[in-house]
C-alpha positions as CSV (number, residue, x, y, z in Angstrom):
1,X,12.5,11.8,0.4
2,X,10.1,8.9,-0.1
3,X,6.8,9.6,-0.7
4,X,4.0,6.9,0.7
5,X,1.4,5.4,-0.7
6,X,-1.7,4.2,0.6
7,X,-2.9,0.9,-1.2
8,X,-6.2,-0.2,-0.5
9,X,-8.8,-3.4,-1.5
10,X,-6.3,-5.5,-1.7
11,X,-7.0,-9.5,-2.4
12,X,-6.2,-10.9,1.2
13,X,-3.1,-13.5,-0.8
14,X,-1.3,-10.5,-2.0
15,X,2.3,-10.3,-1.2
16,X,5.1,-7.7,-0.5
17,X,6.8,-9.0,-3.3
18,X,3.8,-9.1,-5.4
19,X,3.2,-5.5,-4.8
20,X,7.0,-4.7,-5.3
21,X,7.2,-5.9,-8.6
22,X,3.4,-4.2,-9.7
23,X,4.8,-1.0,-8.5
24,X,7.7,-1.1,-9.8
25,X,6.0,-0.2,-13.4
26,X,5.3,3.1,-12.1
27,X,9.5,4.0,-10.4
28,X,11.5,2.7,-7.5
29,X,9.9,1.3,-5.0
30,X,11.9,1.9,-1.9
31,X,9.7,-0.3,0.4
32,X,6.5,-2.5,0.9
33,X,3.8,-3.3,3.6
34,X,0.7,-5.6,3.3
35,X,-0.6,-4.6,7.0
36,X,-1.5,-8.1,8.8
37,X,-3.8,-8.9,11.7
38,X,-1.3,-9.3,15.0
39,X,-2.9,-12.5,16.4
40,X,-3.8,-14.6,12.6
41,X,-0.8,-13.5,10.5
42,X,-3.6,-13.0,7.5
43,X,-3.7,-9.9,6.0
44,X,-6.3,-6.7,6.4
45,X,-6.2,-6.0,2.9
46,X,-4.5,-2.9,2.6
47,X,-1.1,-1.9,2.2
48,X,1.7,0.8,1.9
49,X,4.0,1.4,-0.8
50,X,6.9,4.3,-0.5
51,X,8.2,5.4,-4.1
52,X,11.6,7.3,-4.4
53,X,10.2,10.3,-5.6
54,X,7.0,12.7,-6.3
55,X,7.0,11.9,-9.7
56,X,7.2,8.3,-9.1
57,X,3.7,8.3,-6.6
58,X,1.9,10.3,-8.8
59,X,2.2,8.3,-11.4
60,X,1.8,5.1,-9.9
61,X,-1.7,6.5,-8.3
62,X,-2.3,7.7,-12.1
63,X,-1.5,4.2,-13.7
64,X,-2.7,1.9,-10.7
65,X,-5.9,3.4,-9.2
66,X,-8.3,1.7,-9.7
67,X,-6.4,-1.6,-11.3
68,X,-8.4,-5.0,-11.5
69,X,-6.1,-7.5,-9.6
70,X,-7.6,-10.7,-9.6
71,X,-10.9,-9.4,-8.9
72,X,-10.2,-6.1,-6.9
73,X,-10.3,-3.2,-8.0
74,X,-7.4,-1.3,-6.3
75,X,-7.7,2.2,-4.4
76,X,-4.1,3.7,-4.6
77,X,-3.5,7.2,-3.2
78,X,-1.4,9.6,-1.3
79,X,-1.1,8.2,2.4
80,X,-2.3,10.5,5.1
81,X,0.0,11.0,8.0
82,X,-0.9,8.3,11.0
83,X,-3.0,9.2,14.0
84,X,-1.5,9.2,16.9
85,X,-4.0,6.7,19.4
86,X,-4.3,8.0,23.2
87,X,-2.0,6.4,25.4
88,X,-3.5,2.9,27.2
89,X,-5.9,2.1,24.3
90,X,-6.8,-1.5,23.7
91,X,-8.9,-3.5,21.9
């Protein structure tokens, strides 16, 4: 089962692909997400990355927290399950 990864402070011009290949140091990467505003297309500067396996999270949190891309310093960790929002909400 995949295990997800939360990745935040992300430089707003990072890519999926980008993030693919930097994780890819750490395992498999079995999929990618930079999350982007709905109405601009530009990102929100944070992202998701599932690894194949335990092993493979922990040590991408171990070599990648905390990781100076361009001039970020990255927050990578264990993703907590999503919220669910009560029904009708809007912004």
């Amino acid at each position: 089962m995949d295990v997800k990864l939360y990745v935040g402070n992300l430089p707003y011009l990072t890519t999926d692909d980008e993030l693919r290949t930097l994780f890819a140091r750490a395992g498999t990467v079995a999929a990618v997400a930079v999350m982007k505003d709905r109405e601009t297309g530009t990102s929100k500067g944070f992202g998701f990355v599932a690894m194949t396996t335990r092993a493979e999270a922990e040590s991408a949190i171990q070599l990648l927290d905390n990781y100076a891309l361009g001039e970020h310093s990255l927050k990578v960790s264990l993703a907590r399950p999503r919220m669910n929002r009560a029904s009708g909400y809007r912004r």
